[in-house]
LOLO-372625 format. One record per residue (C-alpha): residue number from 0; residue in three letters; x, y, z. Coordinates in nm, 2 decimals, decimal comma. Example, Ala and Ser with C-alpha at 12.3 -4.5 7.8 and 13.67 -1.06 7.14 Angstrom:
2
seq_type_u_v_w
0_ALA_1,23_-0,45_0,78
1_SER_1,37_-0,11_0,71
END
This chain:
380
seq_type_u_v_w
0_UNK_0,55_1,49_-0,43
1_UNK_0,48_1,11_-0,57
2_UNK_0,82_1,00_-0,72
3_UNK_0,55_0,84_-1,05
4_UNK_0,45_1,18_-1,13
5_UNK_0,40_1,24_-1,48
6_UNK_0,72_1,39_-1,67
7_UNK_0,67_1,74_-1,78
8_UNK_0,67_1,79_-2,11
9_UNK_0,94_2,08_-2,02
10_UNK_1,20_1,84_-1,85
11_UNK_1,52_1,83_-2,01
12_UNK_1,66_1,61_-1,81
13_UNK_1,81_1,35_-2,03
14_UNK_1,94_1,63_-2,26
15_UNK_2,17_1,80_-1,96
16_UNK_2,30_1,41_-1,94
17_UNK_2,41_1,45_-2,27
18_UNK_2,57_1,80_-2,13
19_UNK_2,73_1,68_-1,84
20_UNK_2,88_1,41_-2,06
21_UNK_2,98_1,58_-2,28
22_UNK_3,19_1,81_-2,02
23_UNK_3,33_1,45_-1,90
24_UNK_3,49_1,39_-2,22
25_UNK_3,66_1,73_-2,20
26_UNK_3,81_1,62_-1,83
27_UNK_3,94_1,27_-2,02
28_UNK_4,09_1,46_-2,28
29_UNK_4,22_1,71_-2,04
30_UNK_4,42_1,45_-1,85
31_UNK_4,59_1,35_-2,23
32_UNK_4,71_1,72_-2,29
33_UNK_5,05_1,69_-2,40
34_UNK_5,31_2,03_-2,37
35_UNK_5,20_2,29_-2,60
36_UNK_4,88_2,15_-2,65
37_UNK_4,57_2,31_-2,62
38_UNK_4,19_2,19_-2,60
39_UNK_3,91_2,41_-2,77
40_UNK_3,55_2,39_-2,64
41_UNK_3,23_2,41_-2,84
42_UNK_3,46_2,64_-3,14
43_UNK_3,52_2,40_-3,45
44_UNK_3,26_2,15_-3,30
45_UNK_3,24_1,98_-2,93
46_UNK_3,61_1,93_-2,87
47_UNK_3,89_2,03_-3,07
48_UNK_4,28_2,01_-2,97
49_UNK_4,53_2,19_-3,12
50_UNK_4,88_2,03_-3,12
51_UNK_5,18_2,00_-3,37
52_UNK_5,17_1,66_-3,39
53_UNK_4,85_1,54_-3,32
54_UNK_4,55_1,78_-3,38
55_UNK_4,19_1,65_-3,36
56_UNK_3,83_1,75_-3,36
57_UNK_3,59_1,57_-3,16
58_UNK_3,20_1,51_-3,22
59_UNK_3,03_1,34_-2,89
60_UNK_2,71_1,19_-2,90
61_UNK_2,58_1,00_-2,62
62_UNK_2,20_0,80_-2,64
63_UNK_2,07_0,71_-2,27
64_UNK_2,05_0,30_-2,35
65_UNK_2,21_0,05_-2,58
66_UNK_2,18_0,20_-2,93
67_UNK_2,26_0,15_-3,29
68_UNK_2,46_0,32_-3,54
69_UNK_2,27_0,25_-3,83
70_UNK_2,40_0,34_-4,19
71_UNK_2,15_0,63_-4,19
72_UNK_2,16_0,77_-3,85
73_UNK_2,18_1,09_-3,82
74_UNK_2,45_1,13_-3,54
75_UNK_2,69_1,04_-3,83
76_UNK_2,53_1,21_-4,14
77_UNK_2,49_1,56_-4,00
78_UNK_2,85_1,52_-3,77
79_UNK_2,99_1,46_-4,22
80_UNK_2,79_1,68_-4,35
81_UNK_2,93_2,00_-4,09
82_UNK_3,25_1,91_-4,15
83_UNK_3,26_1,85_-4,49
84_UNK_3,05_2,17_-4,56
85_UNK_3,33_2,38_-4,31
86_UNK_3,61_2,19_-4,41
87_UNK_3,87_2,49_-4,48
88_UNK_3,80_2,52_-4,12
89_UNK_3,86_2,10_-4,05
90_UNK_4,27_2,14_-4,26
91_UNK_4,45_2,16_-4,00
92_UNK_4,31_1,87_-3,83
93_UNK_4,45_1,55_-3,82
94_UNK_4,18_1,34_-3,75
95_UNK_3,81_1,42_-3,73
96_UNK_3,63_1,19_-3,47
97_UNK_3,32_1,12_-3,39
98_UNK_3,31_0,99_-3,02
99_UNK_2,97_0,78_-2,98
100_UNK_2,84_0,56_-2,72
101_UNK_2,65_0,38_-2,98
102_UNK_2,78_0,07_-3,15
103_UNK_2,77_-0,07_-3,48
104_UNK_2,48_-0,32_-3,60
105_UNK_2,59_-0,66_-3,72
106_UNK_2,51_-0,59_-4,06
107_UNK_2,65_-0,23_-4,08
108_UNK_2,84_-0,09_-4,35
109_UNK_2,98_0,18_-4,13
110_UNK_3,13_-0,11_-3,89
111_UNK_3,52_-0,17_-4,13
112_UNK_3,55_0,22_-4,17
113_UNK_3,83_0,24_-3,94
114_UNK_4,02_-0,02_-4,13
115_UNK_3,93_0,09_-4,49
116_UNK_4,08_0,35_-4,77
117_UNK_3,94_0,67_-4,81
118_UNK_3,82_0,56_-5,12
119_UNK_3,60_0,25_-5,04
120_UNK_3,49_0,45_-4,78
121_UNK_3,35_0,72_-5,03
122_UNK_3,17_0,42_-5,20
123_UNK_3,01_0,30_-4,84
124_UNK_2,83_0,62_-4,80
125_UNK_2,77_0,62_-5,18
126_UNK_2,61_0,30_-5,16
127_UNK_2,43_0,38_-4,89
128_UNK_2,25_0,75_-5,04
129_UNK_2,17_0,51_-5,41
130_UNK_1,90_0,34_-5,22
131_UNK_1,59_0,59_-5,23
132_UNK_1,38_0,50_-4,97
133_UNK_0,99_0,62_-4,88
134_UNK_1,04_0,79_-4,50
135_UNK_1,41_0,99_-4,58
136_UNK_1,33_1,35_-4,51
137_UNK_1,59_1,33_-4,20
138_UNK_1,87_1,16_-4,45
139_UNK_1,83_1,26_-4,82
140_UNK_1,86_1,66_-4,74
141_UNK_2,19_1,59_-4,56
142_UNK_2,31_1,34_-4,80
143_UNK_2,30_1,56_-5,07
144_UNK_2,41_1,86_-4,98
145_UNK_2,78_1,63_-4,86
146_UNK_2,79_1,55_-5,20
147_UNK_2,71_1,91_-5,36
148_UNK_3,10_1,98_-5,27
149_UNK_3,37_1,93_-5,48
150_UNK_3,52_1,55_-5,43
151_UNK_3,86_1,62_-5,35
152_UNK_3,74_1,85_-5,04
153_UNK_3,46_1,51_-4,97
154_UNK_3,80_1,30_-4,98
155_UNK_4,05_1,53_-4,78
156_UNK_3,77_1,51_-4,51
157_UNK_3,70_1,15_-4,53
158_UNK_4,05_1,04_-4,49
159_UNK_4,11_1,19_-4,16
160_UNK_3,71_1,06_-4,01
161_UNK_3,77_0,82_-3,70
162_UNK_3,44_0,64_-3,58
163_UNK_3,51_0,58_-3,20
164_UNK_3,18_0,37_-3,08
165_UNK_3,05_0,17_-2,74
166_UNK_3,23_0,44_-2,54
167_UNK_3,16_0,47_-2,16
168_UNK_2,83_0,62_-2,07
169_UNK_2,81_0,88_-1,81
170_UNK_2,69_0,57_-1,56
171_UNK_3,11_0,41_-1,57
172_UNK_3,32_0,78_-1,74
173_UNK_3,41_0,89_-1,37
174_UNK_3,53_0,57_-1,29
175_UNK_3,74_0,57_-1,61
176_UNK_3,86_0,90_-1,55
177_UNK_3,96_0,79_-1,18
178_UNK_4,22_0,50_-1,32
179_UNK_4,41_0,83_-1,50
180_UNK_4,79_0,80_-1,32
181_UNK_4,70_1,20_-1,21
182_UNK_4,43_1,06_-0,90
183_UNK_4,75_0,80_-0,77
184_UNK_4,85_1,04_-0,52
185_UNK_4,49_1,17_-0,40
186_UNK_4,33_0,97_-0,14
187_UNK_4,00_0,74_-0,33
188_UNK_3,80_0,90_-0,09
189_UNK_3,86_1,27_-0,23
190_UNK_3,90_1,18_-0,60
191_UNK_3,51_1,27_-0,68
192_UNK_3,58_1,59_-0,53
193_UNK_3,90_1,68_-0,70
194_UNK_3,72_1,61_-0,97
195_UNK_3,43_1,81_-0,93
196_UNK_3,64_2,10_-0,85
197_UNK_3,79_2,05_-1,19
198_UNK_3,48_1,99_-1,37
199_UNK_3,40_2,32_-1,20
200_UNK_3,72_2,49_-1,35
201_UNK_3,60_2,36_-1,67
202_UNK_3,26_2,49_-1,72
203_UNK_3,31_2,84_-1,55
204_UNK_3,59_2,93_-1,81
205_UNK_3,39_3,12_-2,08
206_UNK_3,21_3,33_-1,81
207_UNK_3,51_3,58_-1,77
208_UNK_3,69_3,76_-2,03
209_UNK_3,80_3,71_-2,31
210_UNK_3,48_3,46_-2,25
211_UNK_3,67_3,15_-2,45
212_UNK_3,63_2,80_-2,35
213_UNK_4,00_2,75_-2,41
214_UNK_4,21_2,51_-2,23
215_UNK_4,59_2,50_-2,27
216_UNK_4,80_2,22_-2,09
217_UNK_5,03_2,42_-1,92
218_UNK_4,73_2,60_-1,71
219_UNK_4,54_2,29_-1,69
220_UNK_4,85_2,09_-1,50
221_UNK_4,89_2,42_-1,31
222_UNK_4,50_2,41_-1,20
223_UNK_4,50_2,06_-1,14
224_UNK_4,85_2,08_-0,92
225_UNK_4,71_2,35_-0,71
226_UNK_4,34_2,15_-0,64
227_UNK_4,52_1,80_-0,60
228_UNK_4,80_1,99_-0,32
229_UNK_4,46_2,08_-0,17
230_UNK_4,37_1,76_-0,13
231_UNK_4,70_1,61_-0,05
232_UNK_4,86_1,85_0,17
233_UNK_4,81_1,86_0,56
234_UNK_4,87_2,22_0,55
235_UNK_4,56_2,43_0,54
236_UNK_4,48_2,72_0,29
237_UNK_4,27_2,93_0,58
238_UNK_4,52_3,20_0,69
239_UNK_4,50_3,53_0,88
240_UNK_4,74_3,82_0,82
241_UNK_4,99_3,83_1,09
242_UNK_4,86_4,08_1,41
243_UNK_4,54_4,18_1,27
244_UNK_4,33_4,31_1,51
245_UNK_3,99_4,10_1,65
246_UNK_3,79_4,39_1,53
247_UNK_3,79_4,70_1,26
248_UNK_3,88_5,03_1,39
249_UNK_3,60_5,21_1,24
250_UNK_3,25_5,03_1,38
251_UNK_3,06_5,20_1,29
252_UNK_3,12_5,19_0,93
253_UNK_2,96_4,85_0,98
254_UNK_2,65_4,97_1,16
255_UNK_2,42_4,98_0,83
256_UNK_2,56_4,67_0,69
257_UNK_2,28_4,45_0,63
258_UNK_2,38_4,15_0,84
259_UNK_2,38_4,43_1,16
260_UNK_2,05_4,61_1,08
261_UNK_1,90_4,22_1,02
262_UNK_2,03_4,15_1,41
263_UNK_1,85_4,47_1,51
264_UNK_1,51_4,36_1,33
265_UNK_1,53_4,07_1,59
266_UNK_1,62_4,28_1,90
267_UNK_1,95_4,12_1,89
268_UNK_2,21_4,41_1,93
269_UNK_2,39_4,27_2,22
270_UNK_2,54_3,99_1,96
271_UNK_2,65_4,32_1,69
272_UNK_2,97_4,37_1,82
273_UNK_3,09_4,01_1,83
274_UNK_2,92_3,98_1,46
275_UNK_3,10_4,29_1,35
276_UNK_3,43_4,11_1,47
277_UNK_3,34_3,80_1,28
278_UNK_3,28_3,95_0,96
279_UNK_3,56_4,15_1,01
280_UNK_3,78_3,90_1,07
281_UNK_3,66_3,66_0,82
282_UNK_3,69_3,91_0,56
283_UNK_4,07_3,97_0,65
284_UNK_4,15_3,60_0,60
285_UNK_3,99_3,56_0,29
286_UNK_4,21_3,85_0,12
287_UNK_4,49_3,73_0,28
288_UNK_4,38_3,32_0,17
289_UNK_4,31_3,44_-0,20
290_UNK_4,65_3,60_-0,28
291_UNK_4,87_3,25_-0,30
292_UNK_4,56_2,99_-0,33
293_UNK_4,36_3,02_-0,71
294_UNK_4,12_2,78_-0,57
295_UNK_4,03_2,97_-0,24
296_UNK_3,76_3,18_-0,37
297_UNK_3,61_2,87_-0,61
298_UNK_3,59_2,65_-0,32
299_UNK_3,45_2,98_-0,09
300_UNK_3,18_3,05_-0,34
301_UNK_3,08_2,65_-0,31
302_UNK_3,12_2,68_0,10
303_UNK_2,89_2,95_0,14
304_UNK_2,61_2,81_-0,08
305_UNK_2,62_2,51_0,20
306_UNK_2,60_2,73_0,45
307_UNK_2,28_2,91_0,29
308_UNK_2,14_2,56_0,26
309_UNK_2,20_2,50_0,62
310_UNK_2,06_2,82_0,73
311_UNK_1,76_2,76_0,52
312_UNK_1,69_2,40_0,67
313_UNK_1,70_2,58_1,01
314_UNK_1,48_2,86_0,95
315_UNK_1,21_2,67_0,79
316_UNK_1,21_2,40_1,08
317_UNK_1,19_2,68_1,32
318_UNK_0,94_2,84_1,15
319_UNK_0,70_2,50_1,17
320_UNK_0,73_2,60_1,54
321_UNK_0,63_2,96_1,55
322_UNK_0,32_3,12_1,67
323_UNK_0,33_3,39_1,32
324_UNK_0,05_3,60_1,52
325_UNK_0,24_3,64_1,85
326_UNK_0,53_3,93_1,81
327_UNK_0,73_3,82_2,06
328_UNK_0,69_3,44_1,99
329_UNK_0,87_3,56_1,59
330_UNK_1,11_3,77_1,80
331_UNK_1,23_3,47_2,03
332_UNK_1,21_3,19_1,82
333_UNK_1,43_3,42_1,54
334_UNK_1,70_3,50_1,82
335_UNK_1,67_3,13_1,88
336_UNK_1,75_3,05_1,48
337_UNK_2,05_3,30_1,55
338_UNK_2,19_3,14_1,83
339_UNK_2,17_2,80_1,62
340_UNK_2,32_2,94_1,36
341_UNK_2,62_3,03_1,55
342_UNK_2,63_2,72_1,70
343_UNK_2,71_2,55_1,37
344_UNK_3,05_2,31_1,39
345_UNK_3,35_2,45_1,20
346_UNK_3,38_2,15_0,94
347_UNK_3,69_2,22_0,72
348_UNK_3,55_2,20_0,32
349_UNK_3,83_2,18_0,06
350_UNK_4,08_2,45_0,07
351_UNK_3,94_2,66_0,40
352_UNK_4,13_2,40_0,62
353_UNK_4,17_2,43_0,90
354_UNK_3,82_2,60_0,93
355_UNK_3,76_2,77_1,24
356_UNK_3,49_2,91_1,44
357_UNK_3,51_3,30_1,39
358_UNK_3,52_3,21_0,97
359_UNK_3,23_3,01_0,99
360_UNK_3,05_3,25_1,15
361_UNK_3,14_3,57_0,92
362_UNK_3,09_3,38_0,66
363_UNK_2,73_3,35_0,79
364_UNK_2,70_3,69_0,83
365_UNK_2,85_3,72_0,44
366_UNK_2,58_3,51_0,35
367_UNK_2,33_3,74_0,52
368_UNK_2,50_4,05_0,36
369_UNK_2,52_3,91_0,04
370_UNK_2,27_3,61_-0,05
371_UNK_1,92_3,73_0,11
372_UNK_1,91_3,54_0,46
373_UNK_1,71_3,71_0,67
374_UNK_1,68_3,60_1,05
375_UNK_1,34_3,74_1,11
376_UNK_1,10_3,43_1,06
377_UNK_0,85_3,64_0,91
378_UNK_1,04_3,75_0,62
379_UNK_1,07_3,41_0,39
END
């Protein structure tokens, strides 16, 4: 497909951006935690942290080119407006910011609020709502209902309302994150993906229960720790349990498995008992991996989806070749994706170090069992 196609009205593209930033922020502010405190996701608002001394809650808007906080924009108003509207929820925060990459126009009367007292900032935003102008539907709504609460809750708010602008867009926050004193031990080589492993961390933490997207610094330092010793050690997280066997006991508990009866649909059984050992033996290692290593079974979950990619790329190059009418041309040219399968170098990823050739290929066969590979070339 032509790279000028037209954009479908259904592509959200620029709104995941704003996602992905948004989860960027949460790494930054991760990196900050201090002991005891703890980081709230998408609860009181985008970011809150909780901490004795220093509590905030954090608004973050990002706009894919330069833009302009205007005095009516609505990033601002409706960002006021929720908290003023929940602000017995907003007491026990000690600021209230509202992280932007937008900046402030030269003639802005939002641009000294930083600097000013809670009460000339009440008369800015006064100031601003007296004007009444002909195209306000967005503004005059949110403007008014600010001001239907009671003025001492407006000013309890107002004093604690930081506006952080021009921050860095998606484009420069990795690199920003990268100068954090936490990356000086990990090679510059592997910072993007200890960071992508806990970016992963991050947005996989509401899926289990109690399904909370809760972050406290003690078990973010101990996450972080256990990926960056990934990264940093020599020694590998890819163990077997001492004198196991090459091969189950029982075979033949094995012989209805799906990755054996797919090796039988390709008149294959010679390789079943070396597959069954594989499997076997791969499964072994990765209970035995999982019990000291947290970030085994992430970093397996990731490994096998590259493997399914590769197998994919195979098949359907092989499949350009095949003769889809001849039966024994599918036969041979799917023992021939097989054998190229197991052929595949042992490349260590992440935490299965050192990677080696009878895990690779079990974890093929997992993928078979368990993510829909089939080696017959007629079944897509």
């Amino acid at each position: 497909m032509s790279p000028k196609t037209t954009k479908q009205k259904n592509d959200d593209t620029k709104t995941k951006l704003g996602d992905i930033y948004h989860y960027y922020v949460v790494l930054a502010y991760c990196l900050e935690l201090e002991e005891n405190e703890t980081i709230l996701v998408e609860k009181y608002g985008d970011i809150s942290i909780l901490s004795d001394e220093d509590s905030k809650n954090i608004e973050v808007k990002r706009h894919q080119d330069e833009h302009i906080l205007s005095d009516r924009h609505l990033d601002f108003w409706k960002t006021l407006r929720n908290w003023v509207t929940y602000h017995q929820n907003m007491r026990d925060f000690k600021k209230l910011i509202l992280y932007t990459t937008s900046t402030f126009g030269e003639k802005s009367n939002l641009k000294p609020w930083n600097s000013v007292t809670v009460y000339e900032r009440l008369r800015i935003l006064m100031e601003i709502g007296q004007e009444v102008k002909k195209a306000e539907e967005g503004f005059r709504p949110i403007y008014e209902s600010i001001f239907k609460q009671d003025v001492e809750s407006i000013l309890t708010i107002l004093e604690k309302v930081e506006l952080y602008t021009k921050q860095t867009d998606i484009v420069d926050i990795e690199k920003e994150i990268m100068k954090s004193s936490f990356f000086k031990s990990v090679k510059k080589s592997d910072r993007k993906p200890f960071i992508n492993s806990l970016m992963g961390h991050i947005l996989t933490l509401p899926v289990e229960k109690p399904y909370q997207w809760e972050i406290s610094c003690e078990d973010f330092e101990s996450l972080a720790c256990e990926i960056r010793n990934r990264f940093t050690s020599s020694s590998g997280g890819l163990r077997l349990p001492p004198n196991i066997p090459d091969s189950p006991q029982d075979d033949e508990s094995f012989k209805d498995r799906k990755f054996v009866r797919e090796i039988k649909d390709i008149k294959y059984d010679k390789k079943i008992p070396s597959a069954i050992s594989n499997y076997w033996r791969a499964q072994q290692a990765i209970l035995y991996s999982s019990l000291n290593n947290p970030t085994f079974n992430v970093d397996l979950g990731e490994f096998q989806k590259d493997i399914k990619e590769s197998l994919d790329e195979f098949k359907s190059s092989i499949q350009d070749e095949c003769d889809e009418t001849d039966s024994d041309d599918v036969i041979h040219k799917s023992k021939r994706l097989y054998d190229k399968a197991m052929e595949m170098i042992a490349n260590d990823f992440y935490s299965v170090k050192p990677n080696r050739p009878f895990f690779q290929r079990g974890i093929i066969h997992k993928v078979v069992e368990e993510r829909g590979f089939s080696w017959n070339l007629m079944k897509r």
